[in-house]
N, CA, C and O atoms as CSV, one atom per row, in Angstrom:
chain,resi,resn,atom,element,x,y,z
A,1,UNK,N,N,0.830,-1.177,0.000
A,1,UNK,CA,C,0.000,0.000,0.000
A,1,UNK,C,C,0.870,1.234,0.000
A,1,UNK,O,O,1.881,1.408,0.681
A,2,UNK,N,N,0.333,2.048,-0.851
A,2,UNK,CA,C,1.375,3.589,-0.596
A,2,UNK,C,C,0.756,4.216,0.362
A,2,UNK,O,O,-0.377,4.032,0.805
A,3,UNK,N,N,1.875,5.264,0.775
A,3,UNK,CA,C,2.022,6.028,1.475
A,3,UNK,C,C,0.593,7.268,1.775
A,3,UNK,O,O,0.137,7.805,2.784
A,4,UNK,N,N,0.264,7.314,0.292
A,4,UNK,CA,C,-0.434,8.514,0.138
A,4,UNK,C,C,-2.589,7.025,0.424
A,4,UNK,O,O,-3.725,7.244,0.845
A,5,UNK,N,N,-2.266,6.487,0.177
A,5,UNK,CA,C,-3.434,5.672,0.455
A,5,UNK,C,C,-3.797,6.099,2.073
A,5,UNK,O,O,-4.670,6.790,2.599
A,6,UNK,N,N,-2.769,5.391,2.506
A,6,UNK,CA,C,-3.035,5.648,4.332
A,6,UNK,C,C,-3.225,6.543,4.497
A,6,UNK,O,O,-4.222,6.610,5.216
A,7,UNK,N,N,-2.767,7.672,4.204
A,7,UNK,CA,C,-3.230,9.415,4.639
A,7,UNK,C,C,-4.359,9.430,4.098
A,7,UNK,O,O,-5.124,9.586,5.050
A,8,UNK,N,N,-5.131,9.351,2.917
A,8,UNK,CA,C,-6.385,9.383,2.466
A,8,UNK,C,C,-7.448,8.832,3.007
A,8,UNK,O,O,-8.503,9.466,3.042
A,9,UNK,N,N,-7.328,7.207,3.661
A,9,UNK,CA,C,-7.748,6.197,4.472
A,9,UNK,C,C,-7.551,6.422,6.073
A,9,UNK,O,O,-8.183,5.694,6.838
A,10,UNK,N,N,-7.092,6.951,6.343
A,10,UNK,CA,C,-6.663,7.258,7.761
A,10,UNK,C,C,-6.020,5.568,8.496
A,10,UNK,O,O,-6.264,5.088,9.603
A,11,UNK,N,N,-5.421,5.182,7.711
A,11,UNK,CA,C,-4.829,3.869,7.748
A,11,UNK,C,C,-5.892,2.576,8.095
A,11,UNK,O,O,-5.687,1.644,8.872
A,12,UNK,N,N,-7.414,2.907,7.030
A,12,UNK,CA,C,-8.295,2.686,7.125
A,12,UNK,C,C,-8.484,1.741,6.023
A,12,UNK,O,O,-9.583,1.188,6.069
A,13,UNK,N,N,-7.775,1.414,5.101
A,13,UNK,CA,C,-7.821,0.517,3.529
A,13,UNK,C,C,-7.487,-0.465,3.648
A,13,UNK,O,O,-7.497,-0.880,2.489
A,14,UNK,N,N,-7.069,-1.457,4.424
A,14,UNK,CA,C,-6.430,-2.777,4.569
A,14,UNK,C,C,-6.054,-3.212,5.779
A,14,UNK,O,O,-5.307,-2.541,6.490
A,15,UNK,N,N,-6.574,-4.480,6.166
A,15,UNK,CA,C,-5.657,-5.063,7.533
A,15,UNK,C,C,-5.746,-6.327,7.578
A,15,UNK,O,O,-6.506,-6.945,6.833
A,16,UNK,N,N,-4.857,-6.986,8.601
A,16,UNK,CA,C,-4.599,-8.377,9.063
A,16,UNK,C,C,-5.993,-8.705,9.795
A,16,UNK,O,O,-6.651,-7.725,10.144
A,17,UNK,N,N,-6.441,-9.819,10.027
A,17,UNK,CA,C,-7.302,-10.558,10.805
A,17,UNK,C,C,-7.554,-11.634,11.346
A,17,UNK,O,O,-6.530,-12.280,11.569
A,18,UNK,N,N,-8.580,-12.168,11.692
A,18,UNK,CA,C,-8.989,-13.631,12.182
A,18,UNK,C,C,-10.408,-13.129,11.721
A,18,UNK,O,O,-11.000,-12.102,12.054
A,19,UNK,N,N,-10.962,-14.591,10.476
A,19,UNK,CA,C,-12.226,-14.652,10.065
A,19,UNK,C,C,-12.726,-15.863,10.325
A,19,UNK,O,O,-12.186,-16.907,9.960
A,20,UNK,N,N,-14.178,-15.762,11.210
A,20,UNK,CA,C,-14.829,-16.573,11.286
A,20,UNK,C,C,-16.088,-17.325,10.271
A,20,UNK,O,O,-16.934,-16.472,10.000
A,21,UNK,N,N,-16.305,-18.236,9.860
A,21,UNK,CA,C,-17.128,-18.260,8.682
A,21,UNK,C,C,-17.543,-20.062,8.550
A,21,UNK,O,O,-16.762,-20.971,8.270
A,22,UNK,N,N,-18.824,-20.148,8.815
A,22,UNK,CA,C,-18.894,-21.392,8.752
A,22,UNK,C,C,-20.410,-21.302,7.967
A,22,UNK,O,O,-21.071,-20.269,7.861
A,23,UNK,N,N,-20.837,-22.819,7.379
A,23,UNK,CA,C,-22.176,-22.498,6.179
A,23,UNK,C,C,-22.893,-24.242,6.308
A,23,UNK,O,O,-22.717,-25.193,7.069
A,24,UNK,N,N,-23.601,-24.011,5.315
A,24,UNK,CA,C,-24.069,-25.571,5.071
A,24,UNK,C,C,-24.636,-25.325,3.724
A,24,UNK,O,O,-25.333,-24.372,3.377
A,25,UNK,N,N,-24.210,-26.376,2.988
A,25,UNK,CA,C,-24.763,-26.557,1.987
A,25,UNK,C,C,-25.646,-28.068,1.358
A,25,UNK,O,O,-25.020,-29.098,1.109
A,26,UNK,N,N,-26.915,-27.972,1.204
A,26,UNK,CA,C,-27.620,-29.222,0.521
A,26,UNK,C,C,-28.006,-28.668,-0.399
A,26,UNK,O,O,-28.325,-27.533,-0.754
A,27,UNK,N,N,-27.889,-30.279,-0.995
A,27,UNK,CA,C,-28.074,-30.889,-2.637
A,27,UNK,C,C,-28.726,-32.334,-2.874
A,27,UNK,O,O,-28.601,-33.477,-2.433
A,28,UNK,N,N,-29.450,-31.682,-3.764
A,28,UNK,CA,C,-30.154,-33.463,-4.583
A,28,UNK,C,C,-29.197,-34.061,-5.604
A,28,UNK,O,O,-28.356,-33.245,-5.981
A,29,UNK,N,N,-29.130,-34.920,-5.993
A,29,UNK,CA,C,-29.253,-35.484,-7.674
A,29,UNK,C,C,-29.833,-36.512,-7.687
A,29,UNK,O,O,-29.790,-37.563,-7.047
A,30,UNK,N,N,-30.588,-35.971,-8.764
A,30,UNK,CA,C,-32.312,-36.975,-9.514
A,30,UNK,C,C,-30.996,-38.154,-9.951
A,30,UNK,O,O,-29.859,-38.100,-10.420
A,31,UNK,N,N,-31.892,-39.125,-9.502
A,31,UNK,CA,C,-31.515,-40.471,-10.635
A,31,UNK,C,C,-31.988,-40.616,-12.156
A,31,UNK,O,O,-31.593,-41.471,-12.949
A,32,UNK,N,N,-32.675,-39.866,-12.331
A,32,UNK,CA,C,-32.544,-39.872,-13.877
A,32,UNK,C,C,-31.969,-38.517,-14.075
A,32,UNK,O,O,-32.569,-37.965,-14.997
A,33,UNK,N,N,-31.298,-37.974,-13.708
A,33,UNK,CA,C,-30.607,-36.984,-14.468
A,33,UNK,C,C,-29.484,-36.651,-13.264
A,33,UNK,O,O,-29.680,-35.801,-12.395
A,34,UNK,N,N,-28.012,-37.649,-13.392
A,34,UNK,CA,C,-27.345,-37.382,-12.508
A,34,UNK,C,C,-25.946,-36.701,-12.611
A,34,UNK,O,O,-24.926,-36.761,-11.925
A,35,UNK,N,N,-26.356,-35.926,-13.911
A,35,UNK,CA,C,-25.351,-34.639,-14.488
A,35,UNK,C,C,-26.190,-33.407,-13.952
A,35,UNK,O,O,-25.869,-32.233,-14.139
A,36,UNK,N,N,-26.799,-33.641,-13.576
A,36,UNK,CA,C,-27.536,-32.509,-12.772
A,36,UNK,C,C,-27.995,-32.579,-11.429
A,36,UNK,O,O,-28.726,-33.460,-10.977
A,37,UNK,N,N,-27.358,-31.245,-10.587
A,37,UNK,CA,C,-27.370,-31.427,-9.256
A,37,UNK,C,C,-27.768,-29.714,-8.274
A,37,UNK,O,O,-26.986,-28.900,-7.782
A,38,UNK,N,N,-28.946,-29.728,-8.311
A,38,UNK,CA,C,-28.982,-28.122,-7.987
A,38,UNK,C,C,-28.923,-28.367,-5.962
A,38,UNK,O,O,-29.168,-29.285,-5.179
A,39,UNK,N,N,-28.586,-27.338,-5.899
A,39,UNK,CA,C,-28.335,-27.199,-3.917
A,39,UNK,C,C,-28.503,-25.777,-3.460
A,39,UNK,O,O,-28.181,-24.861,-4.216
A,40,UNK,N,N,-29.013,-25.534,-2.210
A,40,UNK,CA,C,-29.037,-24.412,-1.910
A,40,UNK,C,C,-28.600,-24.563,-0.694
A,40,UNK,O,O,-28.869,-25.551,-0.010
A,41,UNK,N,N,-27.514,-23.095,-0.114
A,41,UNK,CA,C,-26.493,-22.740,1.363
A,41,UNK,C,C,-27.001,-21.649,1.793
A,41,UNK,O,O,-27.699,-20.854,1.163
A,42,UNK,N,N,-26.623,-21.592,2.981
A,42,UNK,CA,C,-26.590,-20.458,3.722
A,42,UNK,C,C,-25.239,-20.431,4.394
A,42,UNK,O,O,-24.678,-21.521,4.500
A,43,UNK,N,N,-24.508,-19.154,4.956
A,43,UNK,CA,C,-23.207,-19.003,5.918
A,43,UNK,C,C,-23.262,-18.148,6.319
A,43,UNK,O,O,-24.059,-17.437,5.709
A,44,UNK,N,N,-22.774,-17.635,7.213
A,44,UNK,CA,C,-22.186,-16.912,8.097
A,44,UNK,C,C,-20.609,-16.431,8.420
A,44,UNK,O,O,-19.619,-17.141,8.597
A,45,UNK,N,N,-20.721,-15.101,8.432
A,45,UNK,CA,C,-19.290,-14.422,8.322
A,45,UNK,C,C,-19.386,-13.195,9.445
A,45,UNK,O,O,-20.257,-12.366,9.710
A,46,UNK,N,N,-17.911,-13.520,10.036
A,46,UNK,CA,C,-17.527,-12.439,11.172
A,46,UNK,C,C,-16.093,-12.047,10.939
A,46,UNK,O,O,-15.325,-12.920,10.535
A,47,UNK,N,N,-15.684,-10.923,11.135
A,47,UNK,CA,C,-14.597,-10.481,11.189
A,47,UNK,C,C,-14.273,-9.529,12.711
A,47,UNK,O,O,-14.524,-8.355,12.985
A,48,UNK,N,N,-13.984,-10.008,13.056
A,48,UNK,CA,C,-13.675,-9.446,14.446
A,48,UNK,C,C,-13.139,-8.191,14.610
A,48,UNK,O,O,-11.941,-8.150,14.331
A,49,UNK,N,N,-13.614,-7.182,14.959
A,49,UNK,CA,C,-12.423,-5.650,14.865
A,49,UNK,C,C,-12.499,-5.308,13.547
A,49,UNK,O,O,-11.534,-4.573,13.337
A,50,UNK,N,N,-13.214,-5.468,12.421
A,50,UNK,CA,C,-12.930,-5.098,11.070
A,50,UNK,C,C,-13.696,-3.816,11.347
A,50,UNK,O,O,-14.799,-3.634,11.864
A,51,UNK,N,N,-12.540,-2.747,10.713
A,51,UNK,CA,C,-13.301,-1.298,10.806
A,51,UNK,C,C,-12.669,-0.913,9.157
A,51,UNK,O,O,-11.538,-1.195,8.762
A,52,UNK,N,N,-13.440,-0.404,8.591
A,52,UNK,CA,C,-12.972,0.236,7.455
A,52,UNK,C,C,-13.148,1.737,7.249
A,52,UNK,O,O,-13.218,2.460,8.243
A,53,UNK,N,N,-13.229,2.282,5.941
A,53,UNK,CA,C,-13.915,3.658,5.787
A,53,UNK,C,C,-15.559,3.264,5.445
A,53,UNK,O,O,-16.626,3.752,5.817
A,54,UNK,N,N,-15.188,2.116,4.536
A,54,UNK,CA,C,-16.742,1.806,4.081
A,54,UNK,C,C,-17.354,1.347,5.451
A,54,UNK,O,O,-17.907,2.179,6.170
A,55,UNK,N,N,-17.296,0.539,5.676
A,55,UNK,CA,C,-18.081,-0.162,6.904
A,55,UNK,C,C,-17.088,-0.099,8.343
A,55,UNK,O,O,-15.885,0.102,8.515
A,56,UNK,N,N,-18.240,-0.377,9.259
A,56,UNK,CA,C,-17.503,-0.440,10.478
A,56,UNK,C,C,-17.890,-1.742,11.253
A,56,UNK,O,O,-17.843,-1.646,12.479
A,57,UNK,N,N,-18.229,-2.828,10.774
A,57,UNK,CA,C,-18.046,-4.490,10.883
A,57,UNK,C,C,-18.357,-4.688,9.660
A,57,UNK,O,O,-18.805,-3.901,8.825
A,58,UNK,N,N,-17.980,-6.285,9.556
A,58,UNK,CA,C,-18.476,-7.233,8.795
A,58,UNK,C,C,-18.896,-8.828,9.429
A,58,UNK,O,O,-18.200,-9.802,9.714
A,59,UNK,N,N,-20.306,-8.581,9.490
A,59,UNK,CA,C,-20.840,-9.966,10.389
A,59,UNK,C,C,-22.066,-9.787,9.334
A,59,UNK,O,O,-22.535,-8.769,8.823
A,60,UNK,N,N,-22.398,-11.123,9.205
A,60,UNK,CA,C,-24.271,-11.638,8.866
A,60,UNK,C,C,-23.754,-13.097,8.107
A,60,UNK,O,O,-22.720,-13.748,7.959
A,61,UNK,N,N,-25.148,-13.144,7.749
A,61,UNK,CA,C,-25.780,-14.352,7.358
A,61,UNK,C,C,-25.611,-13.515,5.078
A,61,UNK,O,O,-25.595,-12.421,4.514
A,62,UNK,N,N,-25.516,-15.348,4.621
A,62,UNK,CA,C,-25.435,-14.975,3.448
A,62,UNK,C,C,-25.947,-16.292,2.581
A,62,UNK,O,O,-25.474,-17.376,2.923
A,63,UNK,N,N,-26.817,-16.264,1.562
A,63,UNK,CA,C,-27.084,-17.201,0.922
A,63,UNK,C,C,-26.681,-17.681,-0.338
A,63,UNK,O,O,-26.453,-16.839,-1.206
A,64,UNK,N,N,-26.582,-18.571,-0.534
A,64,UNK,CA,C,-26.665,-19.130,-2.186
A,64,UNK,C,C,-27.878,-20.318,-2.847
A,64,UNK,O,O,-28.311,-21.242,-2.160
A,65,UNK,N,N,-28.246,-20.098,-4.120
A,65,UNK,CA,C,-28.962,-21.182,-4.640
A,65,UNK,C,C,-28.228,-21.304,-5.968
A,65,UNK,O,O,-27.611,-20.310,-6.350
A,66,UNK,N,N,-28.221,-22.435,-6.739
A,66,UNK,CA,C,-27.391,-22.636,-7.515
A,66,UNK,C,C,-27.372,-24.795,-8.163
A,66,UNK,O,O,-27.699,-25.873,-7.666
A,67,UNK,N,N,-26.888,-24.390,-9.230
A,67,UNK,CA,C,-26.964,-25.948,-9.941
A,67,UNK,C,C,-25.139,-26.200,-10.624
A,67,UNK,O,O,-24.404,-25.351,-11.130
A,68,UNK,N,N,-24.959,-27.207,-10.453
A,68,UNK,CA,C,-24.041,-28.000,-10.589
A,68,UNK,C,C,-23.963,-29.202,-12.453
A,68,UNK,O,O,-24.599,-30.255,-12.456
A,69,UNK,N,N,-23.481,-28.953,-13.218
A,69,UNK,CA,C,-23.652,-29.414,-14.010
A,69,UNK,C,C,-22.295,-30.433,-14.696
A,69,UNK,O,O,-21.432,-29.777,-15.278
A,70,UNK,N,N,-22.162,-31.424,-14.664
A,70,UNK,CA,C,-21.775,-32.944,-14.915
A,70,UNK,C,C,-21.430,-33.679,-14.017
A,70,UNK,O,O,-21.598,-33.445,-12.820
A,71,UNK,N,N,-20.868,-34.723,-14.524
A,71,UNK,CA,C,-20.647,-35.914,-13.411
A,71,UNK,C,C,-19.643,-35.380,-12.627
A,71,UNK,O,O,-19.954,-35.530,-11.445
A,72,UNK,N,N,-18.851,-34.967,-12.720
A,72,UNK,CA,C,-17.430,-34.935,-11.526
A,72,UNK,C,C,-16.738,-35.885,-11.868
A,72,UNK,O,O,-16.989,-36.678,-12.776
A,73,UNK,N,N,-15.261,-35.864,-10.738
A,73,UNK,CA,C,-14.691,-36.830,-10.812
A,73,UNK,C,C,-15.045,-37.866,-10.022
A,73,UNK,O,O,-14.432,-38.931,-10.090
């Protein structure tokens, strides 16, 4: 980071941490169609002490829905 960032940021643009973050995710796959596999998650994220300019934490809940397409290995 330069010099002139931190003065702008008030040494507010970047830092070290400990992130907490744990989720779950379920999924089907149909037996007749087992190149196809849709699942939907939820997680959770904390950052402990995270202060920025934009925000002043980062904690919540976050979702996904979503499909999976071929066999895998």
């Amino acid at each position: 980071m330069s010099a002139l960032e931190d003065q702008l940021f008030a040494d507010k643009d970047a830092a070290m941490g400990l992130v907490i973050d744990g989720g779950l995710r379920l999924g089907d796959q149909p037996d007749e169609a087992p190149w196809f596999r849709p699942y939907v998650g939820a997680s959770f994220t904390a950052l402990p002490g995270f202060d920025t300019v934009v925000r002043k934490d980062y904690l919540g809940f976050s979702g996904v829905l979503g499909v999976e397409l071929g066999h895998g290995i």
